[in-house]
GUBA-205079 format. One line per field, with one value per residue: x negated, y, z of N, C-alpha, C, O in turn; residue in one letter; residue number from 1. Coordinates in nm, 4 decimals. Layout:
N
nx [X; ...]
ny [Y; ...]
nz [Z; ...]
cax [X; ...]
cay [Y; ...]
caz [Z; ...]
cx [X; ...]
cy [Y; ...]
cz [Z; ...]
ox [X; ...]
oy [Y; ...]
oz [Z; ...]
r [a; ...]
k [NUM; ...]
END
This chain:
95
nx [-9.2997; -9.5797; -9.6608; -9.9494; -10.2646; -10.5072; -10.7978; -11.0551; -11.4042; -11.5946; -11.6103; -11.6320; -11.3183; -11.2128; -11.2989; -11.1091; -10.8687; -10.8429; -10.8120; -10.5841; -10.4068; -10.3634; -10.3281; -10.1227; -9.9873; -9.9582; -10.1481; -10.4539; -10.7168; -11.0730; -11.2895; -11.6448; -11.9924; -12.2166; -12.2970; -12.3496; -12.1305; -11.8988; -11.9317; -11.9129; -11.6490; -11.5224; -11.4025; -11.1862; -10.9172; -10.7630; -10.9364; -11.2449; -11.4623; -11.7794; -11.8749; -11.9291; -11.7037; -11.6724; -11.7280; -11.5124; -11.4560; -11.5651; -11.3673; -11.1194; -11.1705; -11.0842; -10.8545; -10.7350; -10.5096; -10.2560; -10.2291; -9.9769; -10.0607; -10.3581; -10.6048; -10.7979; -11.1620; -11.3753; -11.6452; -11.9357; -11.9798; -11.8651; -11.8305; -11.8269; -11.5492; -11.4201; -11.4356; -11.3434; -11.0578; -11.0175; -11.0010; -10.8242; -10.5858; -10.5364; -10.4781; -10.2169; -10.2202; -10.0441; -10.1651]
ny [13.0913; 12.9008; 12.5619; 12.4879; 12.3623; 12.1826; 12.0295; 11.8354; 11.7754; 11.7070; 11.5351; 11.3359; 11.2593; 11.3962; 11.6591; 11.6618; 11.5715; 11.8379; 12.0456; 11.9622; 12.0115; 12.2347; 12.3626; 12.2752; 12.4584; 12.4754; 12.6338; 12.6170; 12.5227; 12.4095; 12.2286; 12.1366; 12.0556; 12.0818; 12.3370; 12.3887; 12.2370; 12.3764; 12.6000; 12.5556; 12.4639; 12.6616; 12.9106; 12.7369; 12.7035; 12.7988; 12.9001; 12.8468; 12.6670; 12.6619; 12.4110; 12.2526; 12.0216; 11.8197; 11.9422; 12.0908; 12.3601; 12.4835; 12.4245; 12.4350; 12.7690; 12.8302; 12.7917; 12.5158; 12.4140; 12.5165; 12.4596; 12.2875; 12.0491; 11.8225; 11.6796; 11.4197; 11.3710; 11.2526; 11.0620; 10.9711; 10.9378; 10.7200; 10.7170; 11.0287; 11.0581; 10.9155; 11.1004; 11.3414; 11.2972; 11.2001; 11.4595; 11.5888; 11.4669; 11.4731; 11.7727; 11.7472; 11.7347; 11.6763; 11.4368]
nz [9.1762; 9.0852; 9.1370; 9.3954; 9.3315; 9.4845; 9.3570; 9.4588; 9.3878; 9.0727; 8.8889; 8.5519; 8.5830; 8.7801; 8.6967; 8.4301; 8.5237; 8.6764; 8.4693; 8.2402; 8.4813; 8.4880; 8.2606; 8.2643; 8.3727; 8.6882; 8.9764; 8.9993; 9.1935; 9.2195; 9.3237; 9.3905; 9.4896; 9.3656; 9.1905; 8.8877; 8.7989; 8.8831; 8.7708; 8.5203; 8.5259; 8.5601; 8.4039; 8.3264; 8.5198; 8.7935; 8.9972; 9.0577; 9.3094; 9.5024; 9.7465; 9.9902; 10.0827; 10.2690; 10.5095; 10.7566; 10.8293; 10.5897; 10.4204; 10.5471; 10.5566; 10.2664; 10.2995; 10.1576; 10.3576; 10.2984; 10.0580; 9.8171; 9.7510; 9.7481; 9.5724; 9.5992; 9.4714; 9.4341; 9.3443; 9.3670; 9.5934; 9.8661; 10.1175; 10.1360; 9.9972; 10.1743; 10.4242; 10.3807; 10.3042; 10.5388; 10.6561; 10.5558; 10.5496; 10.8296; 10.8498; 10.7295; 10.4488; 10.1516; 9.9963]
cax [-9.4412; -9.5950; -9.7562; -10.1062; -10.3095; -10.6607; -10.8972; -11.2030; -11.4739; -11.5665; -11.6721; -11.5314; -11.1623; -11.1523; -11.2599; -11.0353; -10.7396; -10.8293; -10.7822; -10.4833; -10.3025; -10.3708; -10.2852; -9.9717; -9.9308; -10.0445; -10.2383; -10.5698; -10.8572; -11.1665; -11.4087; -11.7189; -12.1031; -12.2701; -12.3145; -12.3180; -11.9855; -11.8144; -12.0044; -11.8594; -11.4744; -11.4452; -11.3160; -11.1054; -10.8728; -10.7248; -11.0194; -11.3689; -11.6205; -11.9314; -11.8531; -11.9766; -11.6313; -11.7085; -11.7337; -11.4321; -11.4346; -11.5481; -11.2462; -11.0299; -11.1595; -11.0044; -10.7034; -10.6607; -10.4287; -10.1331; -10.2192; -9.8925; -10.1160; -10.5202; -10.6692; -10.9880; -11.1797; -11.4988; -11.6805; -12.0004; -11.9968; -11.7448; -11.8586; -11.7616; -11.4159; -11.3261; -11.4080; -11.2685; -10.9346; -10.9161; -11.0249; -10.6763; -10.4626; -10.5562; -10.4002; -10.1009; -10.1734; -10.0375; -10.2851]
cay [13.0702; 12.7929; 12.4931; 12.4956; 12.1844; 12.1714; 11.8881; 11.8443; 11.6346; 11.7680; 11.4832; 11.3890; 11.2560; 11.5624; 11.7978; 11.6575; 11.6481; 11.9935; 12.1175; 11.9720; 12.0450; 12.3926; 12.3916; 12.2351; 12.5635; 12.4382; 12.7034; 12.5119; 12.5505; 12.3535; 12.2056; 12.0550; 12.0813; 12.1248; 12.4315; 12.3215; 12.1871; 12.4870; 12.7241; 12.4891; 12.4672; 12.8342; 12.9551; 12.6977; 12.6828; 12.9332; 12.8997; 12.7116; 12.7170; 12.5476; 12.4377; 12.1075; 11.9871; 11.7341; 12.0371; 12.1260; 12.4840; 12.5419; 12.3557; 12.5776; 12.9011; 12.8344; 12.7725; 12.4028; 12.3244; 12.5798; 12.4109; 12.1737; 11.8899; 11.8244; 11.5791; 11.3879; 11.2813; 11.2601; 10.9059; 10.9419; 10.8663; 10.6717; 10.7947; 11.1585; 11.0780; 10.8919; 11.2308; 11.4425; 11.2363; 11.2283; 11.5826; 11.6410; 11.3879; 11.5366; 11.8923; 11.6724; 11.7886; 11.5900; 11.3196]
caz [9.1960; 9.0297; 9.2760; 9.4093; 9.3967; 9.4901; 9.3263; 9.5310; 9.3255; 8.9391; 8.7964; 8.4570; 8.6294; 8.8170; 8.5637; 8.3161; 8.6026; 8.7654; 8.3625; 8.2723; 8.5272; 8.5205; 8.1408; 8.2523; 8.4772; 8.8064; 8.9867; 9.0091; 9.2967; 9.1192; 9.4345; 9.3759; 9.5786; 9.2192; 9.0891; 8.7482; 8.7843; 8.9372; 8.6462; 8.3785; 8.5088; 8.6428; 8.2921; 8.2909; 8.5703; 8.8370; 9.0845; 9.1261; 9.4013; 9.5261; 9.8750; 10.0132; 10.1307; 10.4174; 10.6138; 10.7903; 10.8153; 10.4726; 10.3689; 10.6228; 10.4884; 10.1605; 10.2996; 10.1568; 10.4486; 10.2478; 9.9012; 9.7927; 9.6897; 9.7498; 9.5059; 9.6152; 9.3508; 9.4738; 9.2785; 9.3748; 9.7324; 9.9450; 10.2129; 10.1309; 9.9425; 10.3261; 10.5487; 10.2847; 10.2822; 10.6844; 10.7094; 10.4372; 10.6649; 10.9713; 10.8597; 10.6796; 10.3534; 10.0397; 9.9070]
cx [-9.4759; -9.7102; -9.9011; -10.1294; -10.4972; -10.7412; -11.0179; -11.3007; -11.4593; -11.6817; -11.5899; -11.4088; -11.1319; -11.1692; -11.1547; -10.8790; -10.6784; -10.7507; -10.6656; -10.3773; -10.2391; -10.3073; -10.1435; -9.8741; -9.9715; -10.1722; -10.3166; -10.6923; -10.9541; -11.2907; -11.5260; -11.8793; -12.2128; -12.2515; -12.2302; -12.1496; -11.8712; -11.8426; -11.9279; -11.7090; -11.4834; -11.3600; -11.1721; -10.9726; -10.8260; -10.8819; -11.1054; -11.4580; -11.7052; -11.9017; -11.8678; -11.8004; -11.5739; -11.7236; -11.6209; -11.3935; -11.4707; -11.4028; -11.1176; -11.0197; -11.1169; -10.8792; -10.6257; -10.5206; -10.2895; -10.0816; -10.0694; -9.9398; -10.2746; -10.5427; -10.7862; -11.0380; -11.3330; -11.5556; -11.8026; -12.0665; -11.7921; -11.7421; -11.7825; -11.6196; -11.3512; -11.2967; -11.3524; -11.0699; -10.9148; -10.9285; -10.8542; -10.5799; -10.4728; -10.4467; -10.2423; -10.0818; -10.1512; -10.1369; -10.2661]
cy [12.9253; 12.7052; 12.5125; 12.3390; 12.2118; 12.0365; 11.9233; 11.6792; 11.6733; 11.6807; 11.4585; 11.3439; 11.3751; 11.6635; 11.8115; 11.6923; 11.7855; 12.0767; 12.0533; 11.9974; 12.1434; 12.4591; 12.3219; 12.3588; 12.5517; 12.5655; 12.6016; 12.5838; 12.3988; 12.3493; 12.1387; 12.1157; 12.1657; 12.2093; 12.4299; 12.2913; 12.2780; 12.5660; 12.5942; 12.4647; 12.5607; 12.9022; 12.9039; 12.6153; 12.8018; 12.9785; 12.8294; 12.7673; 12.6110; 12.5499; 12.2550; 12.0543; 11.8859; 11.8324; 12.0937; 12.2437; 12.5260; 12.4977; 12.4778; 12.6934; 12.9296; 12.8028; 12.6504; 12.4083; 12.3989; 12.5440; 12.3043; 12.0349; 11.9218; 11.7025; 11.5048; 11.2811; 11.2387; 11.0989; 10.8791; 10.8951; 10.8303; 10.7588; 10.9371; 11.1329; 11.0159; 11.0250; 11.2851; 11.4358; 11.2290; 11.3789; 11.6395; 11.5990; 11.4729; 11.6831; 11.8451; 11.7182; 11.6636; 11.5500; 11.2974]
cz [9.1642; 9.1370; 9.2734; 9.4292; 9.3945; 9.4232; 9.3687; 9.4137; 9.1721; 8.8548; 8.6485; 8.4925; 8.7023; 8.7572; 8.4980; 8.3901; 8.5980; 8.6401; 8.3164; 8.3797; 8.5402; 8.3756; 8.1169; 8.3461; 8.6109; 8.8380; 9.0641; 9.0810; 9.2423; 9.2657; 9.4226; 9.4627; 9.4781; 9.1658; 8.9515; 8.7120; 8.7766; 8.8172; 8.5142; 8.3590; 8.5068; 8.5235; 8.2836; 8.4100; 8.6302; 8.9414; 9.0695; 9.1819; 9.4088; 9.7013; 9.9172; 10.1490; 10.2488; 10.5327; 10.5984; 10.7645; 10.6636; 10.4012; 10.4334; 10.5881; 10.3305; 10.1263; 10.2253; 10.1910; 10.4219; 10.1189; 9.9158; 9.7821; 9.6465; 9.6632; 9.5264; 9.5279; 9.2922; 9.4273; 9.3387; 9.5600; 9.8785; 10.0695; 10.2712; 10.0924; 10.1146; 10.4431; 10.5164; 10.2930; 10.4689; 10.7125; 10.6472; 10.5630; 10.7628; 10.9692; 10.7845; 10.5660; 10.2774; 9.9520; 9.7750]
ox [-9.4077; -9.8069; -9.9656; -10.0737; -10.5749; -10.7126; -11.0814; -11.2757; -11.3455; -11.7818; -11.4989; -11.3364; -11.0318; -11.0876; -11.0946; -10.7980; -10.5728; -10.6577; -10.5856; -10.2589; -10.1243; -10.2532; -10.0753; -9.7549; -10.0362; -10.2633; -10.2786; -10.7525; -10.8955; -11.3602; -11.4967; -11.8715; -12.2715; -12.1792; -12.1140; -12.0796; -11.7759; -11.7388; -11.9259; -11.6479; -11.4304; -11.2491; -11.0716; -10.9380; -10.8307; -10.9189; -11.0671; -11.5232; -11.7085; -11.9035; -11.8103; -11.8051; -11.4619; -11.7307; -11.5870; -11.3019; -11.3952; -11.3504; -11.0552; -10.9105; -11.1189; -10.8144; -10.5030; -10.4278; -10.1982; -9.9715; -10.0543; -9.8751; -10.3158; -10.4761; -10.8830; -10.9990; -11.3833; -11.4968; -11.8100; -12.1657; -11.6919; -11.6639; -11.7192; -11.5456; -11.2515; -11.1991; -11.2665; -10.9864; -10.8050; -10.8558; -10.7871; -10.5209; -10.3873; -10.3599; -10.1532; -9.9676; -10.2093; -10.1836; -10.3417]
oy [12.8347; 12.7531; 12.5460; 12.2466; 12.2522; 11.9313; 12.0210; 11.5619; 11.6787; 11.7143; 11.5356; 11.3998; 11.4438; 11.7553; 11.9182; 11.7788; 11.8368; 12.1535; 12.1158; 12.0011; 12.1660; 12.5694; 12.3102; 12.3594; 12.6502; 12.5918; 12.5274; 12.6811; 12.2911; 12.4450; 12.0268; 12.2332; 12.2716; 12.1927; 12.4542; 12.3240; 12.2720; 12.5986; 12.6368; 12.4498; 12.5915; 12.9471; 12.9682; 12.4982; 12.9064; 13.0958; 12.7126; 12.8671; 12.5045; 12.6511; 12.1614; 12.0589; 11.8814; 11.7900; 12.1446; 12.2584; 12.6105; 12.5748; 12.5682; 12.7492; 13.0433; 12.7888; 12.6494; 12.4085; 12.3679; 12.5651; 12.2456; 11.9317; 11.9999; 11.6073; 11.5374; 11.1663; 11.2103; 11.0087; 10.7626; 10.8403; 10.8823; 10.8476; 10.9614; 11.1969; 11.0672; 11.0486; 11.3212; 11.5262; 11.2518; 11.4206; 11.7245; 11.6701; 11.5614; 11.7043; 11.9295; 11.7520; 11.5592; 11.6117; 11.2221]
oz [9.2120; 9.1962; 9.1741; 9.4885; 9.3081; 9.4805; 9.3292; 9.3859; 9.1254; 8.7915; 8.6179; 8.4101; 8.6822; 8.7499; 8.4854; 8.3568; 8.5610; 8.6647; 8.3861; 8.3463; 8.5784; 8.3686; 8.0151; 8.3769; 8.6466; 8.7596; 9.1546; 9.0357; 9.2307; 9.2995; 9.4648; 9.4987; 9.5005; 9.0676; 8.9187; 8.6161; 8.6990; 8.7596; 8.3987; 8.2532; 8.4001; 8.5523; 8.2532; 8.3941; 8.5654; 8.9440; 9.0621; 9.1514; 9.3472; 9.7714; 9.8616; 10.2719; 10.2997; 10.6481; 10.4916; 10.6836; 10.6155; 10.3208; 10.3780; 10.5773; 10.2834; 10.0226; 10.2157; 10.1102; 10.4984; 10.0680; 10.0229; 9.7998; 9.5607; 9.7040; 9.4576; 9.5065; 9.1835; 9.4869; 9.3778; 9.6082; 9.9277; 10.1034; 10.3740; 10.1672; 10.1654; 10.5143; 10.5968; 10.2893; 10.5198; 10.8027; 10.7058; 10.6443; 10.7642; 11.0540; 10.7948; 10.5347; 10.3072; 9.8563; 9.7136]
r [x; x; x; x; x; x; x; x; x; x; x; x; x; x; x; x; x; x; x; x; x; x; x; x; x; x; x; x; x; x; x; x; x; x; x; x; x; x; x; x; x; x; x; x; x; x; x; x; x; x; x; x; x; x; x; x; x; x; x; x; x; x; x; x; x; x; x; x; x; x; x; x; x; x; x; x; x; x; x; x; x; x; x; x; x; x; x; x; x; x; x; x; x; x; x]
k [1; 2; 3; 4; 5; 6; 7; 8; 9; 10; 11; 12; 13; 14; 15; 16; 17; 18; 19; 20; 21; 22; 23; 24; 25; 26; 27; 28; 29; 30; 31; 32; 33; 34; 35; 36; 37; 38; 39; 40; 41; 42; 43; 44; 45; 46; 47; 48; 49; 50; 51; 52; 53; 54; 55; 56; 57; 58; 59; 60; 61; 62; 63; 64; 65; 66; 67; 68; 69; 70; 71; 72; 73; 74; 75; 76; 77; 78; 79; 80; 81; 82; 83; 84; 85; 86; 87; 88; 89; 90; 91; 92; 93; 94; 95]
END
């Protein structure tokens, strides 16, 4: 079974990430708040949703906290890439 890695954040470093990695085999979960974003990877990965990721439980119900390795790659607010990154720590997933 080939690893899971989540990238939260689909701007262009996490687009371009989320898609290689996935074209390196990597089964790829594709996170972003934006629509747009999610509708423009979804072809191109294993997974993408629209899920405003600062919220705990949405994060939980996608089962993150089993992924091998979460990516946060969130640019446009500090803010969010800090909760995002203790909400990860907190369940001890790989940064």
């Amino acid at each position: 079974m080939s690893k899971q890695v989540a990238v939260i954040g689909l701007g262009r470093f996490g687009s371009s990430l989320a898609i290689a990695l996935h074209n390196a085999g990597y089964e790829v979960l594709a996170i972003d708040k934006t629509a747009d974003l999610v509708e423009e990877i979804s072809s191109k990965v294993t997974r993408a949703v629209r899920v405003n990721a600062t919220n705990e439980a949405s994060l939980q119900r996608l089962g993150i906290n089993s992924f091998d390795v979460a990516v946060v790659t969130v640019g446009t607010s500090v803010q969010d890439s800090v909760m995002i990154t203790i909400i990860l720590k907190d369940w001890e997933c790989a940064i």
